[in-house]
C-alpha positions in Angstrom: -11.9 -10.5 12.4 -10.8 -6.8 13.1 -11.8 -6.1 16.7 -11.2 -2.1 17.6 -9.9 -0.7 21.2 -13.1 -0.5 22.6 -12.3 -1.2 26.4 -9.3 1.1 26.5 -11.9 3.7 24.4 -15.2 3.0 27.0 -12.6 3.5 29.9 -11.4 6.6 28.7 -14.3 8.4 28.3 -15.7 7.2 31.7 -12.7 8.1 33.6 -11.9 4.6 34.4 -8.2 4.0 35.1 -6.2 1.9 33.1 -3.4 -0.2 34.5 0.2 1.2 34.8 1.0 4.7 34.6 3.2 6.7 32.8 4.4 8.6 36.5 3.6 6.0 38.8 0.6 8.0 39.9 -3.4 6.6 38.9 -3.9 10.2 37.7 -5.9 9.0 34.3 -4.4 5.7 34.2 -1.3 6.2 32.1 0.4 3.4 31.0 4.6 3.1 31.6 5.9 3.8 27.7 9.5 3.1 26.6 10.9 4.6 23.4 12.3 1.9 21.8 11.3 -0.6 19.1 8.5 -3.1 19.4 9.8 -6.1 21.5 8.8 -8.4 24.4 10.9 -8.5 26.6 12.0 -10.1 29.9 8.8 -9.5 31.9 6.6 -10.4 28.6 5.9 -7.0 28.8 5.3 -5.5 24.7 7.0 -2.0 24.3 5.8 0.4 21.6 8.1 2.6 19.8 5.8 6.0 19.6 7.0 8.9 17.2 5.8 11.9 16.0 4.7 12.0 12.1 3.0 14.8 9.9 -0.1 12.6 8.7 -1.3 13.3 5.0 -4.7 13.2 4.5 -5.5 10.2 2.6 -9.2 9.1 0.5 -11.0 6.7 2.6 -14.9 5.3 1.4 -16.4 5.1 4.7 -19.6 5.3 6.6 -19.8 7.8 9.5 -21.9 6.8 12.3 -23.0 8.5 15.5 -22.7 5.4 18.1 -21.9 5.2 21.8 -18.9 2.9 23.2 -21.3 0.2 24.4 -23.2 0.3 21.1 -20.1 0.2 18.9 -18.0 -3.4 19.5 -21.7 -4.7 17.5 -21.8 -2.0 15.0 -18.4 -1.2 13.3 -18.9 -5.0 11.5 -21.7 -3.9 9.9 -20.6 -0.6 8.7 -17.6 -2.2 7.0 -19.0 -4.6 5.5 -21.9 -2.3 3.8 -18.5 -0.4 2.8 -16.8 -3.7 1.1 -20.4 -4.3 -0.6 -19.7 -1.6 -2.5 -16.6 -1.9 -3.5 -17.6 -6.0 -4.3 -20.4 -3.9 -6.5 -17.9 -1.4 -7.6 -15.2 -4.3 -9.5 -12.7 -3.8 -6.4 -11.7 -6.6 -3.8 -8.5 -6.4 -2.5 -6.0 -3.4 -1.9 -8.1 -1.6 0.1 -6.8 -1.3 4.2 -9.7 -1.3 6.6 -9.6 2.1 9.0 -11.8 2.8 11.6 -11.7 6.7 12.6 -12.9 8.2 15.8 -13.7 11.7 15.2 -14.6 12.5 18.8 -16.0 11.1 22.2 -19.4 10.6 21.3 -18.5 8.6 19.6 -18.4 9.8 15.9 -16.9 7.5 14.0 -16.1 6.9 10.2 -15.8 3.0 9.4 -14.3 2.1 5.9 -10.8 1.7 3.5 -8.1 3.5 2.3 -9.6 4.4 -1.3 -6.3 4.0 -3.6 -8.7 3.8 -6.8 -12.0 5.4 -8.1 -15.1 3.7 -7.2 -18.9 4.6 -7.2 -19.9 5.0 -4.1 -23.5 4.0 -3.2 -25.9 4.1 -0.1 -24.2 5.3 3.0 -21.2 5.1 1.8 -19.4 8.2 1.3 -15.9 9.5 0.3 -14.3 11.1 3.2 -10.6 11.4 4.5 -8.0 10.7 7.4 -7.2 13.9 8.6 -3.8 16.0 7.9 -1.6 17.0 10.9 0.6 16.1 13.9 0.0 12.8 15.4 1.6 10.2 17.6 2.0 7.1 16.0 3.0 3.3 16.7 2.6 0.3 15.3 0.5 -3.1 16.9 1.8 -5.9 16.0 -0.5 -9.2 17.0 -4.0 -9.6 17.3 -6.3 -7.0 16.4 -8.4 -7.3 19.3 -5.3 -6.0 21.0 -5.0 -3.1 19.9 -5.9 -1.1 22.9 -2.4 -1.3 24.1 -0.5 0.7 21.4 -3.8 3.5 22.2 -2.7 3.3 26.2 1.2 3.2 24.9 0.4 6.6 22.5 -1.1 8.4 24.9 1.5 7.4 28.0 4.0 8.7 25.9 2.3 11.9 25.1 1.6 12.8 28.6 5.4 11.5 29.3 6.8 14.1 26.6 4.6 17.2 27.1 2.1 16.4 23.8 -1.7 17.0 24.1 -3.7 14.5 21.8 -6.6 15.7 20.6 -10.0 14.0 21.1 -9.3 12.5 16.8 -7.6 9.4 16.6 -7.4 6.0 14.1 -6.5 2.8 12.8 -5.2 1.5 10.0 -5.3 -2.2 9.6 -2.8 -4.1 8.0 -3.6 -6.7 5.2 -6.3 -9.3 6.1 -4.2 -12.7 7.5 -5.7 -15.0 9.6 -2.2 -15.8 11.5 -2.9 -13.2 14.6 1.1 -13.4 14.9 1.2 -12.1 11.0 -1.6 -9.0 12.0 -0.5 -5.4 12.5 -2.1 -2.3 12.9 -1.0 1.2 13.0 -2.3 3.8 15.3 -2.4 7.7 15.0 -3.5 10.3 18.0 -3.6 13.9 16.3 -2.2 16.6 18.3 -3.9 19.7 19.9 
């Protein structure tokens, strides 16, 4: 079961601090971010490696919703499954990655797929895109519901090289596998 950032988002927007920071000051809660590859180490601690990447835009099949951080943990399920509905309806039931786009702090949100192949779109579900640009990027690798670290890991290494994300961020799930060791996840902050 795909289980987004939530806590790290709801903290965020309140101004809640996050343990670890990126200075050793609590100014916004920044966590400690080393540039180097994926890896537990000694302490147990997980370090992302966080790069810079010129997103494409790519198709997604989504429905957008306007939700707030409380509200969302019990919505995003049901707006992705009315999305796979679709597709079911549509003849497609694999091959499509699961994304979950926050447009803003509201939050707006877009919950769908990557949409590799046509497909008739009904209901609330509507064609839309990831958006083109310059993000910061890692890679989750573990439980879904985890997630929230490699958000706190992109955005301590923004504020530790001098990079301004912007309020648009997302999440691009890797295939379904029911082994939480087996699940990644890939997470993009555009740039300001």
């Amino acid at each position: 079961m795909l289980i987004p950032c939530v806590r790290q988002q709801l903290a965020l927007h309140q101004g809640e601090e996050l343990t670890g920071t990126a200075s050793g000051d609590k100014t916004r809660g920044l966590p400690r971010v080393r540039d180097r590859a994926l890896t537990a180490g000694d302490d147990g601690e997980v370090h992302y490696e966080v790069r810079l990447v010129e997103a494409e835009s790519r198709p997604t099949a989504v429905v957008a919703a306007a939700t707030t951080w409380q509200e969302f943990p019990a919505l995003w399920g049901r707006l992705l499954g009315e999305v796979w509905d679709c597709l079911h309806a549509g003849g497609i039931y694999r091959g499509c990655r699961n994304i979950m786009l926050y447009l803003d702090g509201v939050p707006n949100v877009e919950v769908g797929v990557l949409l590799g192949q046509p497909c008739p779109l009904t209901g609330r579900v509507v064609a839309s895109a990831l958006p083109a640009g310059t993000a910061a990027m890692t890679v989750h690798r573990g439980p879904f519901g985890e997630v929230g670290a490699a958000h706190d890991a992109v955005l301590g290494w923004c504020a530790a090289h001098g990079h301004r994300p912007a309020s648009t961020r997302w999440e691009i799930y890797g295939p379904h596998n029911d082994d939480p060791a087996q699940q990644w996840t890939e997470v993009y902050w555009l740039l300001s």
